[in-house]
N, CA, C and O atoms as a GROMACS GRO file, in nm:
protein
  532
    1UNK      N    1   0.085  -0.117   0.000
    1UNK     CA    2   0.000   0.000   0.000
    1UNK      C    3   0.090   0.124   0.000
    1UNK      O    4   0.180   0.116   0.084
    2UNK      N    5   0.088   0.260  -0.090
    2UNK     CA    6   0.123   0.343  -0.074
    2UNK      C    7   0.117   0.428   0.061
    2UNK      O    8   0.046   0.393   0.155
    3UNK      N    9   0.189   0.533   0.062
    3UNK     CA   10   0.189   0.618   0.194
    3UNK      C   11   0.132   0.727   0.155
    3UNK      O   12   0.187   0.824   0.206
    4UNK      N   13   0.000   0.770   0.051
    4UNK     CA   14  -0.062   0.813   0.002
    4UNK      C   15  -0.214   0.773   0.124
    4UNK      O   16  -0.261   0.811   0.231
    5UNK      N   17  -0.251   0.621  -0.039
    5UNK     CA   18  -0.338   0.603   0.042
    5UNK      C   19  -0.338   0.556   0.214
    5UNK      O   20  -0.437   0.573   0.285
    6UNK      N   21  -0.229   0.504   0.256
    6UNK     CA   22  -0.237   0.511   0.428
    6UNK      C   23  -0.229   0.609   0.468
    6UNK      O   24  -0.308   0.626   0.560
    7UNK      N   25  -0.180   0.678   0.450
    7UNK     CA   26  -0.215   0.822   0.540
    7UNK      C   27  -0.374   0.889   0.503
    7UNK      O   28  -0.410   0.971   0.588
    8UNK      N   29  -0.462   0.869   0.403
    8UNK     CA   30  -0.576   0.897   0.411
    8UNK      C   31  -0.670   0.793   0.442
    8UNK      O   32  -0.783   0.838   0.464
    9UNK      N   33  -0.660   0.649   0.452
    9UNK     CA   34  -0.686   0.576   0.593
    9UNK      C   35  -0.655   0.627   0.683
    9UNK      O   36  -0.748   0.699   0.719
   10UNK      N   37  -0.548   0.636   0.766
   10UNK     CA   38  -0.558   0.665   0.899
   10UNK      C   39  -0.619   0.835   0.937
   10UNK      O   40  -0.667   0.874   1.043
   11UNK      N   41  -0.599   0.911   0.814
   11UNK     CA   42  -0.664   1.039   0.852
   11UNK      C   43  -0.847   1.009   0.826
   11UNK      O   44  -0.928   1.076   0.890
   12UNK      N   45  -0.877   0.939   0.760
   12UNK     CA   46  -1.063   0.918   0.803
   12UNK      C   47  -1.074   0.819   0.937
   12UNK      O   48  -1.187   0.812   0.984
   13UNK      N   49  -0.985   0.753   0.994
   13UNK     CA   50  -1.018   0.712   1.104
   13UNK      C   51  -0.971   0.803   1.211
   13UNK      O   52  -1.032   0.796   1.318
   14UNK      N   53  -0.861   0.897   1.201
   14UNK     CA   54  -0.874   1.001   1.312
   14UNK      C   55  -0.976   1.120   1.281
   14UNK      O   56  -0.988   1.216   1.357
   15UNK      N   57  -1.044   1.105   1.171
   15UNK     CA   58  -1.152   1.211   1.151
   15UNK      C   59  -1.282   1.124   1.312
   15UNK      O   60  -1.294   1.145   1.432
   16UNK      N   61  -1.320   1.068   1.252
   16UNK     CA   62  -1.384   0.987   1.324
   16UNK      C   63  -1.358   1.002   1.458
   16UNK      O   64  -1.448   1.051   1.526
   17UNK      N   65  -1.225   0.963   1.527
   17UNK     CA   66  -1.177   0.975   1.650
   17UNK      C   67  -1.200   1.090   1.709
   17UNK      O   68  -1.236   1.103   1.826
   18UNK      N   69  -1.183   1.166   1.639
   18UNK     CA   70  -1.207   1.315   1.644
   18UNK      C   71  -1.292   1.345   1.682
   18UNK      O   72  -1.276   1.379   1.799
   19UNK      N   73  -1.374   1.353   1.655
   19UNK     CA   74  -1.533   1.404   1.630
   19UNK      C   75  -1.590   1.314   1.779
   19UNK      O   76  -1.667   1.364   1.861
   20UNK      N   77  -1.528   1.166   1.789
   20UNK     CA   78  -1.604   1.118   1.919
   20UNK      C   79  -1.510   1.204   1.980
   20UNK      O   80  -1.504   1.280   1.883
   21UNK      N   81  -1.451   1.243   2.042
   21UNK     CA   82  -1.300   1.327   2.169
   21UNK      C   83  -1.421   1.396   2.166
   21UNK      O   84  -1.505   1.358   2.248
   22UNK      N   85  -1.462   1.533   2.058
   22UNK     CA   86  -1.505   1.640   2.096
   22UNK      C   87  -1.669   1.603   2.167
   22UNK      O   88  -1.723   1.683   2.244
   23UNK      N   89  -1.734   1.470   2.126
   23UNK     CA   90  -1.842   1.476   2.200
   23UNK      C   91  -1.875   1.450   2.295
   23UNK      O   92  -1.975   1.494   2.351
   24UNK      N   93  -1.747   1.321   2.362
   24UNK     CA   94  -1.729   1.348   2.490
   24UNK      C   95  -1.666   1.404   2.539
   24UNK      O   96  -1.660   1.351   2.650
   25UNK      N   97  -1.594   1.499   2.539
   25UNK     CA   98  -1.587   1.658   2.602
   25UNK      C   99  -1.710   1.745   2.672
   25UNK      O  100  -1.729   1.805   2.778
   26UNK      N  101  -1.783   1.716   2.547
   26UNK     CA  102  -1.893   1.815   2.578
   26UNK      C  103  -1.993   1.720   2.667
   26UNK      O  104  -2.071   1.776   2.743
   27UNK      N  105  -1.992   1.571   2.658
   27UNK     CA  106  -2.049   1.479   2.750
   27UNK      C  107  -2.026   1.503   2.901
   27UNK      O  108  -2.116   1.515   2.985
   28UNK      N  109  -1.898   1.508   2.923
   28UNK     CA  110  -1.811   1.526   3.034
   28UNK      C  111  -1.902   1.628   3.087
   28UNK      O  112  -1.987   1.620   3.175
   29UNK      N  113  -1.859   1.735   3.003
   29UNK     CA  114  -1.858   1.864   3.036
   29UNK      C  115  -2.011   1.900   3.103
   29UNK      O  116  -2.023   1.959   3.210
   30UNK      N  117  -2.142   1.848   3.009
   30UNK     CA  118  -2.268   1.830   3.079
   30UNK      C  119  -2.280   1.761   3.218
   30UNK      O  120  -2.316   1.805   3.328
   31UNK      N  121  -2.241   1.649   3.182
   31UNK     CA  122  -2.259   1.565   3.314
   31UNK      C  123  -2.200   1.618   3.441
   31UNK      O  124  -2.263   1.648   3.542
   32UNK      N  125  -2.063   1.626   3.422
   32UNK     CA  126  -1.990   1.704   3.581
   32UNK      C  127  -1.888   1.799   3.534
   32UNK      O  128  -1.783   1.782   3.473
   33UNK      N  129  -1.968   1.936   3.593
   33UNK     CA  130  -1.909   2.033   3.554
   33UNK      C  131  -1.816   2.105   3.673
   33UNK      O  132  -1.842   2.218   3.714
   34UNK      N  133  -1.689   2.011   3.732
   34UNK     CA  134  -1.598   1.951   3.844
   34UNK      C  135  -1.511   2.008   3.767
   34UNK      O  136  -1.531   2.048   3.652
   35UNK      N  137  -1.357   2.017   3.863
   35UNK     CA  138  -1.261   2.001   3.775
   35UNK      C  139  -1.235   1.897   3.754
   35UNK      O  140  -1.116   1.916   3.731
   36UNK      N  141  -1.252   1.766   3.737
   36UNK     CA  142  -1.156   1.616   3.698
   36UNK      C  143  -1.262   1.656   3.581
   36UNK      O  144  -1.383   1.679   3.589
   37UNK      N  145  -1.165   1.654   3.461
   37UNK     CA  146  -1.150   1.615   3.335
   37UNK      C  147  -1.235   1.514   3.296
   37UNK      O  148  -1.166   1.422   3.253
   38UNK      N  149  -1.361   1.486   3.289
   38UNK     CA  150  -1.427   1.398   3.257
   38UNK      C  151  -1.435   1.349   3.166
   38UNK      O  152  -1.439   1.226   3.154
   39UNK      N  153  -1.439   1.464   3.039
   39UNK     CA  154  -1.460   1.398   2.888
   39UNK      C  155  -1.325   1.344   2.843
   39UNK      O  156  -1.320   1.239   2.779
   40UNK      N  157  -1.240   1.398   2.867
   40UNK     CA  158  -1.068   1.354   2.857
   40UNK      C  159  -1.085   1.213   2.922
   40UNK      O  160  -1.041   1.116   2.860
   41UNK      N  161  -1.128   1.200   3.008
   41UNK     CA  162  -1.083   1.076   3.102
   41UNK      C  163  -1.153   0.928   3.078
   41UNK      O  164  -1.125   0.814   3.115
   42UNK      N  165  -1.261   0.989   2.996
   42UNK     CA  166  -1.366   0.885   2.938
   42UNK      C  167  -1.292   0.843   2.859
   42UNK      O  168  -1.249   0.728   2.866
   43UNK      N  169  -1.250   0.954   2.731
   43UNK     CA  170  -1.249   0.901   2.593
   43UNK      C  171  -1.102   0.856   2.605
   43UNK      O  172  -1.043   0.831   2.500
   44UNK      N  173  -1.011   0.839   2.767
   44UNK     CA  174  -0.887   0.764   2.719
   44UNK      C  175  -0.891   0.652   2.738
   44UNK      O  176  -0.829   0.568   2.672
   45UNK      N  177  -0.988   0.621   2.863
   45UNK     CA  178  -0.965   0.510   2.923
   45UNK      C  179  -1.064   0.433   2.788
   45UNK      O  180  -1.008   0.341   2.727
   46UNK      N  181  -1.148   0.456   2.762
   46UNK     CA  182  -1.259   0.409   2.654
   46UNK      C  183  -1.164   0.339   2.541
   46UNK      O  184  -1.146   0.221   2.512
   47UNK      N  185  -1.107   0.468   2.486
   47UNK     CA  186  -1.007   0.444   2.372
   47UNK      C  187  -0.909   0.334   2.422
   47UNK      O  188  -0.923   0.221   2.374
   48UNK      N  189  -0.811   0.356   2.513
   48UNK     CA  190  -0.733   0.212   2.588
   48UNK      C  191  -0.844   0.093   2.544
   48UNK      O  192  -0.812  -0.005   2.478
   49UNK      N  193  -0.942   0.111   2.578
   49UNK     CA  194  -1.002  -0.019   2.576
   49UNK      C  195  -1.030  -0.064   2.472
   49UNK      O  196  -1.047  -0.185   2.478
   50UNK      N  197  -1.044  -0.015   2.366
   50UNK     CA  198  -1.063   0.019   2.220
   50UNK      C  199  -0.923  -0.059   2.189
   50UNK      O  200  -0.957  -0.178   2.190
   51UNK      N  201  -0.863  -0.057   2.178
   51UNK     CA  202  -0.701  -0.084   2.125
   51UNK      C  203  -0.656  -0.179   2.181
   51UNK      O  204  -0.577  -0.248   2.116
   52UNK      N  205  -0.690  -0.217   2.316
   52UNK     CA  206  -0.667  -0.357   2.337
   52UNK      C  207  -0.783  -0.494   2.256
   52UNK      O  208  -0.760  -0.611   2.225
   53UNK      N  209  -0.902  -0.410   2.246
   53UNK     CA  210  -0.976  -0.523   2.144
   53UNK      C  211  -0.929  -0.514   2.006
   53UNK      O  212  -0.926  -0.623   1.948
   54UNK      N  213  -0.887  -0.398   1.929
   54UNK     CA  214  -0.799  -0.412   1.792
   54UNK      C  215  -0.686  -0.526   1.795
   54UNK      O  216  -0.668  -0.632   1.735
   55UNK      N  217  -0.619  -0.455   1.893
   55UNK     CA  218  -0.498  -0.528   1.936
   55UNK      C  219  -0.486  -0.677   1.910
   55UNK      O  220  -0.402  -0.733   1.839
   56UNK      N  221  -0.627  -0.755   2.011
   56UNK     CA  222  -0.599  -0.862   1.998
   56UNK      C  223  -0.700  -0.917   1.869
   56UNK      O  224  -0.694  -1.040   1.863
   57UNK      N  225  -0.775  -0.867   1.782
   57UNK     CA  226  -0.863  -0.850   1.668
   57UNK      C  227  -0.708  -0.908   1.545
   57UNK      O  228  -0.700  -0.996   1.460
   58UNK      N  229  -0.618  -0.815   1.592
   58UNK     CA  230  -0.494  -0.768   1.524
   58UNK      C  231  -0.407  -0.917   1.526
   58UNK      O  232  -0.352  -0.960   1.425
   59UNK      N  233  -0.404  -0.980   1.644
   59UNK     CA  234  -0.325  -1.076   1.642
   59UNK      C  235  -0.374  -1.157   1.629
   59UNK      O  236  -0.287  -1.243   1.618
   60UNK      N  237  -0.547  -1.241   1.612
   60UNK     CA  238  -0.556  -1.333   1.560
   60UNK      C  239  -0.656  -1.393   1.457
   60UNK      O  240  -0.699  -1.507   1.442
   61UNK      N  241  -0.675  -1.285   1.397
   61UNK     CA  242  -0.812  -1.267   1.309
   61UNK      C  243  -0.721  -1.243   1.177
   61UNK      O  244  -0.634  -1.157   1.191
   62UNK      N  245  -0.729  -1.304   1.058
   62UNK     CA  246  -0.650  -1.280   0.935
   62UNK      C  247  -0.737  -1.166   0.849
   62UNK      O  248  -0.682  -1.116   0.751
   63UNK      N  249  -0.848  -1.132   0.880
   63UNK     CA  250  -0.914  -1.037   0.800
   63UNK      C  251  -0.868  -0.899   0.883
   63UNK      O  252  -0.918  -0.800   0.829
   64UNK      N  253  -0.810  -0.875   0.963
   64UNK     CA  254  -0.757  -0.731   1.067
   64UNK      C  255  -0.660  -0.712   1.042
   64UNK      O  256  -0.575  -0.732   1.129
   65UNK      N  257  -0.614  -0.659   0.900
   65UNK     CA  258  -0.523  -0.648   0.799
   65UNK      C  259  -0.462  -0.460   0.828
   65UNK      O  260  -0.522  -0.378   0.899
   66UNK      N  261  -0.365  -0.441   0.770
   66UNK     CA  262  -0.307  -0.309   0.746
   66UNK      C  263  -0.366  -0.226   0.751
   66UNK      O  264  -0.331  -0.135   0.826
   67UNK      N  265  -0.514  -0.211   0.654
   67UNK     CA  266  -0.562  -0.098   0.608
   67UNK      C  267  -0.671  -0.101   0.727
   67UNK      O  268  -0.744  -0.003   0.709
   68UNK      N  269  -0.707  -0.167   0.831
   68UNK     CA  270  -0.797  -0.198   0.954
   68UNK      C  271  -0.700  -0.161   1.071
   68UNK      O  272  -0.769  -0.117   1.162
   69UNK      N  273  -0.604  -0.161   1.094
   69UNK     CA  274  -0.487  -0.140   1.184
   69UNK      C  275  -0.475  -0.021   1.154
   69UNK      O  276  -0.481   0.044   1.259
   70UNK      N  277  -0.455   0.066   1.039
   70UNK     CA  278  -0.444   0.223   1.006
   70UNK      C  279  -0.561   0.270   1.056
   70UNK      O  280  -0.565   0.352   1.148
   71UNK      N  281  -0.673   0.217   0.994
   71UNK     CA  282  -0.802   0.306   1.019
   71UNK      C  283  -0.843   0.324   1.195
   71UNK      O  284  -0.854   0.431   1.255
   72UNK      N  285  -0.859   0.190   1.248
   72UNK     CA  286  -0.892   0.154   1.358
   72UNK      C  287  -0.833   0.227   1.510
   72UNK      O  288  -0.891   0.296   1.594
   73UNK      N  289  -0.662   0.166   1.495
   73UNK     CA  290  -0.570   0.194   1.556
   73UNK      C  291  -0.524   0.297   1.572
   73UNK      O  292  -0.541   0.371   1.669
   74UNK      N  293  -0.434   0.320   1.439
   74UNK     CA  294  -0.385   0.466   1.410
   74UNK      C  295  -0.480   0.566   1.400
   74UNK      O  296  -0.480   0.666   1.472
   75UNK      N  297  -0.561   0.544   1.315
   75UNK     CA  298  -0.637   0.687   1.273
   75UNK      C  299  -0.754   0.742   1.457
   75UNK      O  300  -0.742   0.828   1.544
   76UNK      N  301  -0.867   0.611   1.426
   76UNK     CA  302  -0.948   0.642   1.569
   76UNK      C  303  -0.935   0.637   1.650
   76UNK      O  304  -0.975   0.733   1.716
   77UNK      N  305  -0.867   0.519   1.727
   77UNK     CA  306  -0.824   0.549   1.836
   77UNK      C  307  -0.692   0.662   1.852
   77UNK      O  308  -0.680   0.730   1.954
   78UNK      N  309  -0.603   0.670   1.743
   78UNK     CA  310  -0.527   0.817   1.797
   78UNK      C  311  -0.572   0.932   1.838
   78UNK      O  312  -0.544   1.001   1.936
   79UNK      N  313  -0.690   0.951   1.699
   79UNK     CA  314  -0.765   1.054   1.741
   79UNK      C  315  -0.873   1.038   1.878
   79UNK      O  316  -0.890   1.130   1.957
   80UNK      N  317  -0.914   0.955   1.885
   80UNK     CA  318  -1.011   0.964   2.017
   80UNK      C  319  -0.900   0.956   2.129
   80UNK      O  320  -0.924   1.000   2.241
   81UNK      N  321  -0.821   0.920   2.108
   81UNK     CA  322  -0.722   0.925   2.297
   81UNK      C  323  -0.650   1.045   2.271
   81UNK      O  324  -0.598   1.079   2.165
   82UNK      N  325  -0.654   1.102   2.376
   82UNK     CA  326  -0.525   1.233   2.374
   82UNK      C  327  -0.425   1.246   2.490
   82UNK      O  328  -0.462   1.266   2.606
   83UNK      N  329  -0.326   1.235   2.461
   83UNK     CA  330  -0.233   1.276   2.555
   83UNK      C  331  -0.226   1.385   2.588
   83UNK      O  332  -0.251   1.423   2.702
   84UNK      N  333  -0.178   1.484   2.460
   84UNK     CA  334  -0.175   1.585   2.514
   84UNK      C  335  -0.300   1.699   2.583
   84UNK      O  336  -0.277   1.806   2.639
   85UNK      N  337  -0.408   1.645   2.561
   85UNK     CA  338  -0.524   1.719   2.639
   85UNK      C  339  -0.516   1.678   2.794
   85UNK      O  340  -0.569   1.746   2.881
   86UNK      N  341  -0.455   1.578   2.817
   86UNK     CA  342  -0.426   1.548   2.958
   86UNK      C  343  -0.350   1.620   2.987
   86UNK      O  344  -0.387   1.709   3.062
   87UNK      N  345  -0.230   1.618   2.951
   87UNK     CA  346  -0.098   1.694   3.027
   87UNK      C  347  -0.144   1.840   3.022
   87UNK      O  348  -0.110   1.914   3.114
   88UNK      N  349  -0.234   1.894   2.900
   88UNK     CA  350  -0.293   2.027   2.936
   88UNK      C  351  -0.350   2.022   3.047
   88UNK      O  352  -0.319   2.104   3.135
   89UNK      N  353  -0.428   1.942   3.065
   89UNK     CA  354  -0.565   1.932   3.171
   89UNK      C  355  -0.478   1.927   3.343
   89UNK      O  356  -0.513   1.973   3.452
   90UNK      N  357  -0.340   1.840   3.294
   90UNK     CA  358  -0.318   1.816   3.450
   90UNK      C  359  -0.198   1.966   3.482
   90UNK      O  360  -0.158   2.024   3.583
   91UNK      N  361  -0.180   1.977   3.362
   91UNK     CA  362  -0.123   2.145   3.404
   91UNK      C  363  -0.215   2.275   3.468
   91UNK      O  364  -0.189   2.356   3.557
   92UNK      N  365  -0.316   2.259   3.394
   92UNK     CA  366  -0.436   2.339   3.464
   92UNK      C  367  -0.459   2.314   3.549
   92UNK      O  368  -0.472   2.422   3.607
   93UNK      N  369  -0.488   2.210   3.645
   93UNK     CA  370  -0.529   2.172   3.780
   93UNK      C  371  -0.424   2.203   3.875
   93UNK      O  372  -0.476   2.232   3.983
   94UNK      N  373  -0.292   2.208   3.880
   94UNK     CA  374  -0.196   2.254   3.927
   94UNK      C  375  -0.195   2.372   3.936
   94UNK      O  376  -0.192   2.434   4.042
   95UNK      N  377  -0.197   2.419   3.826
   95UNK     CA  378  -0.229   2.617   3.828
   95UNK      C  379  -0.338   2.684   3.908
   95UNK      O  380  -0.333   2.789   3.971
   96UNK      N  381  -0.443   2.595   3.891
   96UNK     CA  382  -0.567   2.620   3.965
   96UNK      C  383  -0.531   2.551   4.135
   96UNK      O  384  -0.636   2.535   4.197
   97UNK      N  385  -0.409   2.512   4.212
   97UNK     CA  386  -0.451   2.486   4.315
   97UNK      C  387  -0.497   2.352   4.297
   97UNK      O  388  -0.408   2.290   4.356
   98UNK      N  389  -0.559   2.285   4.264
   98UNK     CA  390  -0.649   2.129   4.251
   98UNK      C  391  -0.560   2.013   4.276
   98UNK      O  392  -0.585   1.914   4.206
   99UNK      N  393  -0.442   2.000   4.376
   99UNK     CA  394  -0.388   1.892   4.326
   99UNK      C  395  -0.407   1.773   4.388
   99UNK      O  396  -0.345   1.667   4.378
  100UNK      N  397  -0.480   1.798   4.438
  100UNK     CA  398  -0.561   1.627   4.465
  100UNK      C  399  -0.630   1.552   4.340
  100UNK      O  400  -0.634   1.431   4.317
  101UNK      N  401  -0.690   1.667   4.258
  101UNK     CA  402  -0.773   1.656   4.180
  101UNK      C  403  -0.632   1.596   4.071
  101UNK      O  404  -0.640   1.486   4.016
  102UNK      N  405  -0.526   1.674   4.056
  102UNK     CA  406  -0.445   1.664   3.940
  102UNK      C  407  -0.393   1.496   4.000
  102UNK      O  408  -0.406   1.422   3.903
  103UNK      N  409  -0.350   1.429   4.099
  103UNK     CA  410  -0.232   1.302   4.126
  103UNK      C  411  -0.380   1.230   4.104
  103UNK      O  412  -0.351   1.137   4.028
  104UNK      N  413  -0.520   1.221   4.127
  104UNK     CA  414  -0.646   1.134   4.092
  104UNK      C  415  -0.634   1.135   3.904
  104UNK      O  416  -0.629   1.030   3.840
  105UNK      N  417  -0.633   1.238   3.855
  105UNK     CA  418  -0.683   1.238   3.739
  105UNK      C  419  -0.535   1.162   3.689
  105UNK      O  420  -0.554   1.065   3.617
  106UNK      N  421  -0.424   1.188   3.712
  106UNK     CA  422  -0.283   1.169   3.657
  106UNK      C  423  -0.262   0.989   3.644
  106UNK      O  424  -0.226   0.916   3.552
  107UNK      N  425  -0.306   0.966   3.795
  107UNK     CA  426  -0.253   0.796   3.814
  107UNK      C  427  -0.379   0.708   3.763
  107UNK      O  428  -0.376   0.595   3.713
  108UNK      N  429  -0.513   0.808   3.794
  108UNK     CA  430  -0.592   0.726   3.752
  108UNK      C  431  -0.603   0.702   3.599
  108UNK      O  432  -0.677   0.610   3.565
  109UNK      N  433  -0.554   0.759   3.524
  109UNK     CA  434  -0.573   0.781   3.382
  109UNK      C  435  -0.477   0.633   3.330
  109UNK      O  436  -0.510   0.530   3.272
  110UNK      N  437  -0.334   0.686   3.388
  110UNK     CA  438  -0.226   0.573   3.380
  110UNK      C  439  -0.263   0.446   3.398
  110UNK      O  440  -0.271   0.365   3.306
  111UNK      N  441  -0.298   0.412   3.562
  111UNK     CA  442  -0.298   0.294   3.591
  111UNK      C  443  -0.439   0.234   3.531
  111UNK      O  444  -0.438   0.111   3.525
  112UNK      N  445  -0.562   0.297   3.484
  112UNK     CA  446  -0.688   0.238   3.468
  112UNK      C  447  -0.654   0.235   3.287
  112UNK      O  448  -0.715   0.142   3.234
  113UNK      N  449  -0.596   0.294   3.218
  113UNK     CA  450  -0.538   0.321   3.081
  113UNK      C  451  -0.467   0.182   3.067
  113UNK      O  452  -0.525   0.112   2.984
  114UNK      N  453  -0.367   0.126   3.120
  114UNK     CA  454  -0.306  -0.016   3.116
  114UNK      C  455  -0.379  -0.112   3.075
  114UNK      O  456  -0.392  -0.174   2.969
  115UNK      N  457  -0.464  -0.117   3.263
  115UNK     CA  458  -0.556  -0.231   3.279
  115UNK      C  459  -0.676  -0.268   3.136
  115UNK      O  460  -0.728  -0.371   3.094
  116UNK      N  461  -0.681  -0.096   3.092
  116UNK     CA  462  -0.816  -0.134   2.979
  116UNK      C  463  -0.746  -0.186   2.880
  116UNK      O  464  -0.813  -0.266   2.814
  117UNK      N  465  -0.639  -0.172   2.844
  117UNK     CA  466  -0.565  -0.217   2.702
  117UNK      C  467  -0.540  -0.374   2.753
  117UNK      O  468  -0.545  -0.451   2.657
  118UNK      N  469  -0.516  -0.438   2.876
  118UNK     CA  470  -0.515  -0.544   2.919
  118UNK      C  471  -0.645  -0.628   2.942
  118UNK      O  472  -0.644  -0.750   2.961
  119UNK      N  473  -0.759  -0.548   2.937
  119UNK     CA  474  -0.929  -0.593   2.963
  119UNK      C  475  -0.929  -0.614   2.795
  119UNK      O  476  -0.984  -0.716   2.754
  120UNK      N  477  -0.893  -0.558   2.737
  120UNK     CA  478  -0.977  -0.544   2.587
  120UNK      C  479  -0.887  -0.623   2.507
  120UNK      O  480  -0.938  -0.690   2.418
  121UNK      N  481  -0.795  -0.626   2.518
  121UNK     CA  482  -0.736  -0.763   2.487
  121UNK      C  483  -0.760  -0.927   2.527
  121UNK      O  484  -0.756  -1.025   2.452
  122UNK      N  485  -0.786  -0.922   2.673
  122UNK     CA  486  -0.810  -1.082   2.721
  122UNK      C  487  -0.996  -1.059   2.667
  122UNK      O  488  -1.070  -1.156   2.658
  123UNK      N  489  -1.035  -0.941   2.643
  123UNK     CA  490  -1.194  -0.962   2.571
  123UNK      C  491  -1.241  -1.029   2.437
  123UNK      O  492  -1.356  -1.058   2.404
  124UNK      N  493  -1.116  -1.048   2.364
  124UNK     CA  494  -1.100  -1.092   2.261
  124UNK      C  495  -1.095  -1.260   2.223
  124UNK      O  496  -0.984  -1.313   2.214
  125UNK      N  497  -1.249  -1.358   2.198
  125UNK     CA  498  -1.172  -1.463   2.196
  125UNK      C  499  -1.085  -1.463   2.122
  125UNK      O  500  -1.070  -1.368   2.046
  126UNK      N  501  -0.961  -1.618   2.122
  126UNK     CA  502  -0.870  -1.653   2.051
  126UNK      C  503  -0.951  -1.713   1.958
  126UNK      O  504  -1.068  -1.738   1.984
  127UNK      N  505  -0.875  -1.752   1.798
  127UNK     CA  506  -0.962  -1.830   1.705
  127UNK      C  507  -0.943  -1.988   1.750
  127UNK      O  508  -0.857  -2.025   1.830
  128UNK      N  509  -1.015  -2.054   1.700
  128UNK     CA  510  -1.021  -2.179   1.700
  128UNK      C  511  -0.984  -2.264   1.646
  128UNK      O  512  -1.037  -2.268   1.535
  129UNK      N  513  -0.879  -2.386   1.669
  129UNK     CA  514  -0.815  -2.432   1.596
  129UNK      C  515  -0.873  -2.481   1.459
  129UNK      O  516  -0.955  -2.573   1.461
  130UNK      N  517  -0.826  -2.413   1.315
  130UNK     CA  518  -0.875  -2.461   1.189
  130UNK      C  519  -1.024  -2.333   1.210
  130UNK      O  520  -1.108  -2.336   1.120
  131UNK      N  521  -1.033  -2.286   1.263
  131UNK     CA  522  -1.114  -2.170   1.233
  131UNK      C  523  -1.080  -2.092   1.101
  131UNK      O  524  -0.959  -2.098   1.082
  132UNK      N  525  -1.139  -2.027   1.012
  132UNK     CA  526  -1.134  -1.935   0.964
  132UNK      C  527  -1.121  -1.783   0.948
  132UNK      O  528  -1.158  -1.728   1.052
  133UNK      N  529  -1.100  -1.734   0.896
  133UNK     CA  530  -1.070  -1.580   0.935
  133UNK      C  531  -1.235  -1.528   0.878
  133UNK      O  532  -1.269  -1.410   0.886
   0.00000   0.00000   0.00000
């Protein structure tokens, strides 16, 4: 595959990603209007979880090919997880005084971010011997 068309795979799957980030933002943002980062915190841990079911989609399914790994992986889940809206977010809470709020939002993001890429992976059956793709 060219680096043409993969890069416009993975840019319609971070279109996509995209567009979910900004709606849970504004999800967050309805629901608890707190400082802990809600819509950030959804759409990482969500997304983690997202990528551990690609992930293991990725390792044993023969149809979860390149151009499904760009779109999926790269494109949506990049775009739906953000790092850097965190490290904004946990810089703001610091500035603001919040830092209970900032070491909750910081470790919890980390350590519950792992576990989901580790949930969404063991969520995945394995295929079956002589199964098909």
């Amino acid at each position: 595959m060219n680096w043409i068309k993969a890069t416009i795979i993975a840019g319609a799957g971070g279109f996509v990603g995209t567009c979910m980030r900004f709606l849970s933002e504004k999800f967050g943002a309805a629901v608890y209007g707190g400082a802990f980062p809600l819509g950030t915190f959804i759409a990482n841990i969500l997304g983690c979880l997202l990528i551990g079911i690609f992930y293991g989609w990725a390792s044993n399914r023969a149809w979860f090919n390149k151009k499904w790994n760009l779109f999926l992986i790269t494109g949506l889940c990049g775009g739906f997880t953000t790092f850097s809206s965190l490290s904004d977010e946990c810089t703001s809470l610091i500035d603001a005084g919040n830092d209970a709020t900032f070491w909750l939002y910081l470790l919890a993001s980390l350590v519950l971010g792992v576990l989901a890429v580790a949930a969404g992976i063991a969520m995945v059956p394995k295929k079956a011997a002589g199964e098909t793709a």
